[in-house]
N, CA, C and O of each residue as an XYZ file, in Angstrom:
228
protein
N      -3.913     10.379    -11.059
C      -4.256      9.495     -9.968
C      -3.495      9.957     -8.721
O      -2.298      9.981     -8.433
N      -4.597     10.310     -8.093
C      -3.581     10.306     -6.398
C      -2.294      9.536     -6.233
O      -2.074      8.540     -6.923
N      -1.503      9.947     -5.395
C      -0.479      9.043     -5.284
C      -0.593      8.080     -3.724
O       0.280      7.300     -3.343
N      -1.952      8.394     -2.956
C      -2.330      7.651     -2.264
C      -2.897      6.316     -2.673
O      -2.393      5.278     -2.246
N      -4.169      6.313     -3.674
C      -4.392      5.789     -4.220
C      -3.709      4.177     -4.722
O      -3.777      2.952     -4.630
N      -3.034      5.350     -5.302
C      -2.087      4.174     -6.607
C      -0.818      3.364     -5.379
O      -0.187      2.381     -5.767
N      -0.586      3.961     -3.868
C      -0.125      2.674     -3.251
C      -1.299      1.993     -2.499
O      -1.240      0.805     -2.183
N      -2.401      2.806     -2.213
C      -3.339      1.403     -1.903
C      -3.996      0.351     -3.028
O      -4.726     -0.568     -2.656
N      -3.628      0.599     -4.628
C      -3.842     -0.670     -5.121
C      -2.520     -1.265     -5.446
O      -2.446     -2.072     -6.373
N      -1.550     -0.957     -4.809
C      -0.758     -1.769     -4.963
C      -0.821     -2.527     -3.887
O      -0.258     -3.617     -3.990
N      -1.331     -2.284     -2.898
C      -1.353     -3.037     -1.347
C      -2.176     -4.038     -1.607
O      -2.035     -5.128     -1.053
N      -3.174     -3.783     -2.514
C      -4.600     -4.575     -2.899
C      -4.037     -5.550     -3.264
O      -4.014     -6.525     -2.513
N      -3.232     -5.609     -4.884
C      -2.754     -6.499     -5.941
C      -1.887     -7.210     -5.004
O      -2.111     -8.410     -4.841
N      -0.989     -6.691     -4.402
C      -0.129     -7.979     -3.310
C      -0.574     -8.439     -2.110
O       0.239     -8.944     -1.336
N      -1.938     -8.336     -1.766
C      -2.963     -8.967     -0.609
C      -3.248    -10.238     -1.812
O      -2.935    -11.425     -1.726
N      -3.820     -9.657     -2.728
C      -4.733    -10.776     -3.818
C      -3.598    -12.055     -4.108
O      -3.834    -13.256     -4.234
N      -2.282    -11.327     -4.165
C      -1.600    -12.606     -5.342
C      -0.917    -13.306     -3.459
O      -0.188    -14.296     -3.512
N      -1.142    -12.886     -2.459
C      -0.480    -13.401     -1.095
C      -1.929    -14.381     -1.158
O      -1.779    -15.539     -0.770
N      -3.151    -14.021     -1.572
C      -4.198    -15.121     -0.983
C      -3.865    -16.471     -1.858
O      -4.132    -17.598     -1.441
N      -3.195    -16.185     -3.231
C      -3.021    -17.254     -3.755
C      -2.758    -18.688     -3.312
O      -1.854    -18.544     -2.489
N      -2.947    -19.587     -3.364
C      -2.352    -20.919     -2.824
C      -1.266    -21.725     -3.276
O      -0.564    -22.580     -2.737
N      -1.330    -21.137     -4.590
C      -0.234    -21.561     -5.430
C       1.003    -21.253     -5.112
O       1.906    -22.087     -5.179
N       1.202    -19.939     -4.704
C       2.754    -19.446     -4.180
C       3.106    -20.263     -3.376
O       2.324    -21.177     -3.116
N       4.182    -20.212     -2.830
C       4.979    -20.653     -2.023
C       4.647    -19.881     -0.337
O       4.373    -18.684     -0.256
N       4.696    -20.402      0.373
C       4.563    -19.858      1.923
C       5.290    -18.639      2.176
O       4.719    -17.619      2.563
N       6.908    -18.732      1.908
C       7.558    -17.983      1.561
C       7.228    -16.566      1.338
O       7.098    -15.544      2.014
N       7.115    -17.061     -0.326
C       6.746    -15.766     -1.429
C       5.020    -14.971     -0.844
O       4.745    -13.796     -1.083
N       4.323    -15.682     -0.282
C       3.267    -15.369      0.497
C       3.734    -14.151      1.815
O       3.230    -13.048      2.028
N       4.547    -14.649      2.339
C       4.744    -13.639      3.692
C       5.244    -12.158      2.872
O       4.947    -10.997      3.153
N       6.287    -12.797      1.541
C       6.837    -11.295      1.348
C       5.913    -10.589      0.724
O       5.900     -9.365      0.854
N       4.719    -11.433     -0.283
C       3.875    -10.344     -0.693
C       3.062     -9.282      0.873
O       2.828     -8.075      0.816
N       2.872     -9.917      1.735
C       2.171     -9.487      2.621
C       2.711     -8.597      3.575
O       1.977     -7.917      4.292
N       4.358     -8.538      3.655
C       4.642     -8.152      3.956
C       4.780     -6.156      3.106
O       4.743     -5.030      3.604
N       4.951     -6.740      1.553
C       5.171     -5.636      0.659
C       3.645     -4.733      0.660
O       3.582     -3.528      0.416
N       2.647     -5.477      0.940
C       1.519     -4.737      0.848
C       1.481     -4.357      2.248
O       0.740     -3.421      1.950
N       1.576     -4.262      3.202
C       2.151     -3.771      4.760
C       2.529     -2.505      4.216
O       1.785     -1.534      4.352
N       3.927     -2.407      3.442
C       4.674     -1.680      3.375
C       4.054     -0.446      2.428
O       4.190      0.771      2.560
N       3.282     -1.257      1.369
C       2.408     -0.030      0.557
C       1.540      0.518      1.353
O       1.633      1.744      1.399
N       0.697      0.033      2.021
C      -0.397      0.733      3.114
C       0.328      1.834      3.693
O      -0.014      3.004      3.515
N       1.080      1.571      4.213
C       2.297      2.582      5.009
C       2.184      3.507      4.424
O       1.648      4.559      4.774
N       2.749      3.203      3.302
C       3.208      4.422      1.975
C       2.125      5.501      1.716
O       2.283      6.722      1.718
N       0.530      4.508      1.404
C      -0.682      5.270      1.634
C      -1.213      6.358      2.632
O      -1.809      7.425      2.489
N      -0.760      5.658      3.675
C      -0.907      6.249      4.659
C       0.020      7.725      4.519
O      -0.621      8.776      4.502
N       1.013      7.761      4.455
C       2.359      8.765      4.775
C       1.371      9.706      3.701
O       0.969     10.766      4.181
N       0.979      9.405      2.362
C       0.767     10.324      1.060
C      -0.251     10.954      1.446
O      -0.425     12.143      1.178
N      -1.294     10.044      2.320
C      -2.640     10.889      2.639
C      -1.959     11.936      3.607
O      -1.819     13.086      3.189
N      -1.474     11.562      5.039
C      -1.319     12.493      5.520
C      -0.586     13.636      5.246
O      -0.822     14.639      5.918
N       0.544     13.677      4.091
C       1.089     14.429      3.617
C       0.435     15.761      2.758
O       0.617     16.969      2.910
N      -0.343     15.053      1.862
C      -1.563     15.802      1.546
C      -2.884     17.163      1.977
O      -3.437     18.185      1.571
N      -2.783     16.104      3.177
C      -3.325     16.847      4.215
C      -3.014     17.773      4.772
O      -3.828     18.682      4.929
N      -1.879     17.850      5.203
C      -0.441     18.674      5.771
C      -0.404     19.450      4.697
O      -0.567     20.603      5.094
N      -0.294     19.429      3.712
C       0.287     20.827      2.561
C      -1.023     21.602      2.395
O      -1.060     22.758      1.975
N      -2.386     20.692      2.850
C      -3.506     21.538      2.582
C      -3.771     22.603      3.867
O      -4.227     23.740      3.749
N      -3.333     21.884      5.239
C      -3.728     22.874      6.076
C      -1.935     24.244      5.952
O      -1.926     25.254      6.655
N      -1.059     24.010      5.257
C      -0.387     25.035      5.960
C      -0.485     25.674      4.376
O       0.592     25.544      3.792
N      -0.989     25.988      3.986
C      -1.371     26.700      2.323
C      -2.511     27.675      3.381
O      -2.849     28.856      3.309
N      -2.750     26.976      3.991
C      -4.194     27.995      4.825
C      -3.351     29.203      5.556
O      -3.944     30.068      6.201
């Protein structure tokens, strides 16, 4: 599995359990905040990726 990938479903799974209602307001911001932080992560892996593909050229 890509390692892009596997932090955009982690961004997914802590969007889903932040829509919950049940959590706490709280525990809501930090999931949302942690899936923020995985997107990021996604982001950095794609472009990284990218980067090792163009200088291999």
């Amino acid at each position: 599995m890509k390692l892009n990938q596997h932090y955009r479903e982690k961004a997914a799974r802590a969007d889903r359990l932040a829509d919950d209602r049940r959590q706490r307001a709280d525990m809501r911001a930090e999931l949302r905040s942690a899936a923020r932080r995985w997107r990021h992560l996604a982001e950095q892996a794609d472009w990284l990726a990218r980067f090792s593909q163009i200088s291999k050229v």
